[in-house]
C-alpha positions in Angstrom: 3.0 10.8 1.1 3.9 8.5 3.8 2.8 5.2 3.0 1.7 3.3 0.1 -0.9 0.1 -0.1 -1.9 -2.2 -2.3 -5.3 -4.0 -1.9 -8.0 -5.9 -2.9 -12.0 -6.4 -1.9 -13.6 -10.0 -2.6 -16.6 -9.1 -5.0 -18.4 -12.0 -3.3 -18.1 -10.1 -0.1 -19.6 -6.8 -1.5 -23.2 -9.2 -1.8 -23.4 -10.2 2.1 -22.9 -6.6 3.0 -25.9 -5.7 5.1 -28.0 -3.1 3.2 -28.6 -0.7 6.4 -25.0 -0.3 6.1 -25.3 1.3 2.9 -25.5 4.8 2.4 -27.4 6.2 -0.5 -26.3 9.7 -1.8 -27.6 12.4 -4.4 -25.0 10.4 -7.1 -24.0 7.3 -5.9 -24.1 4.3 -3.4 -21.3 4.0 -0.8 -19.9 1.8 1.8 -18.1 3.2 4.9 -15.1 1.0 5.6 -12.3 0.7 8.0 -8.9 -0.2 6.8 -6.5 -1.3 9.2 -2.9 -1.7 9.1 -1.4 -4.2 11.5 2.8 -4.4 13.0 2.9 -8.4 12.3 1.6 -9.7 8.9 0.4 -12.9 7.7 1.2 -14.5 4.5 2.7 -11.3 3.5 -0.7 -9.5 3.9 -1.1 -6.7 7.2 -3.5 -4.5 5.9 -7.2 -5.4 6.5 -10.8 -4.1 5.3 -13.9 -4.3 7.2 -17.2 -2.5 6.8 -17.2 0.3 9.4 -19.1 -0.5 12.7 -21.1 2.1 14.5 -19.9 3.0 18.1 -22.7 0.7 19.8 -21.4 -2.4 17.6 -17.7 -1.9 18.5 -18.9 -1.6 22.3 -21.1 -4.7 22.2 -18.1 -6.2 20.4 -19.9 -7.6 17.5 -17.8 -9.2 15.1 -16.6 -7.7 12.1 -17.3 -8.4 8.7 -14.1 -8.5 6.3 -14.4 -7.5 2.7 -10.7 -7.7 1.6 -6.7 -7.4 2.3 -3.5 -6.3 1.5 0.1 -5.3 2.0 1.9 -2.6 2.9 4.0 -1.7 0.4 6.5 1.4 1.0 6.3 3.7 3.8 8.2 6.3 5.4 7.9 5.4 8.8 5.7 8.1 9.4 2.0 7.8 9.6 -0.3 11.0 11.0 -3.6 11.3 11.4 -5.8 12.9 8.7 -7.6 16.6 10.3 -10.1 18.4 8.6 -9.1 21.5 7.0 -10.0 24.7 8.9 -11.4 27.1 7.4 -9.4 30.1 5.8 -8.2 33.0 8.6 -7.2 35.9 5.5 -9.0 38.0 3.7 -7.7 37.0 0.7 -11.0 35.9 -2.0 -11.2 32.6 -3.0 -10.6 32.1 -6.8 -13.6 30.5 -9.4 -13.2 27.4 -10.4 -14.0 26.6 -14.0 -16.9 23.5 -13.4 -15.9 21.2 -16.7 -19.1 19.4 -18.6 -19.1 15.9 -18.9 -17.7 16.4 -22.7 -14.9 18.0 -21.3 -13.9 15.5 -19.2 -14.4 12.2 -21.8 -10.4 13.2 -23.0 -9.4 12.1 -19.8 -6.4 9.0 -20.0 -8.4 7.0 -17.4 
């Protein structure tokens, strides 16, 4: 772990998204956002979170829509890129997962 950050989204914010931004899966609802961290802060706050624009809307330049902010709050300096993992390379087998029931996960602490 390299870096730790605490935010928050306005609730009021999450109403004015623009519903073609929303994407609608087999379980649940979800909103693709950016988060950016900045080198100079402001009020103590250098972390900042937009709704993700598409390609042509970052060319075009359109504005972006904030939803929230927040502060960096412990790093280590050293901040990489996240990669997909690629695929395994061994023959080893993959080991069976026990899929839990909704039961068994109710005991949960959270």
């Amino acid at each position: 772990m390299s870096t730790l950050i605490n935010a928050s989204i306005k609730g009021s914010e999450l109403k004015n998204i623009d519903k073609t931004k929303v994407i609608v899966g087999k379980k649940d609802t979800y909103i693709p956002i950016t988060i950016s961290i900045n080198d100079q802060s402001r009020f103590g706050k250098n972390v900042s979170i937009s709704v993700q624009q598409s390609p042509e809307e970052r060319e075009k330049k359109e504005k972006k829509h904030f939803i929230g902010e927040g502060s960096v709050i412990w790093t280590d300096g050293n901040i990489v890129k996240g990669q997909k993992d690629q695929p395994a390379t061994n023959s080893e087998p993959f080991k069976t997962v026990e899929k839990k029931s909704a039961e068994q996960l109710d005991d949960l602490p959270f």
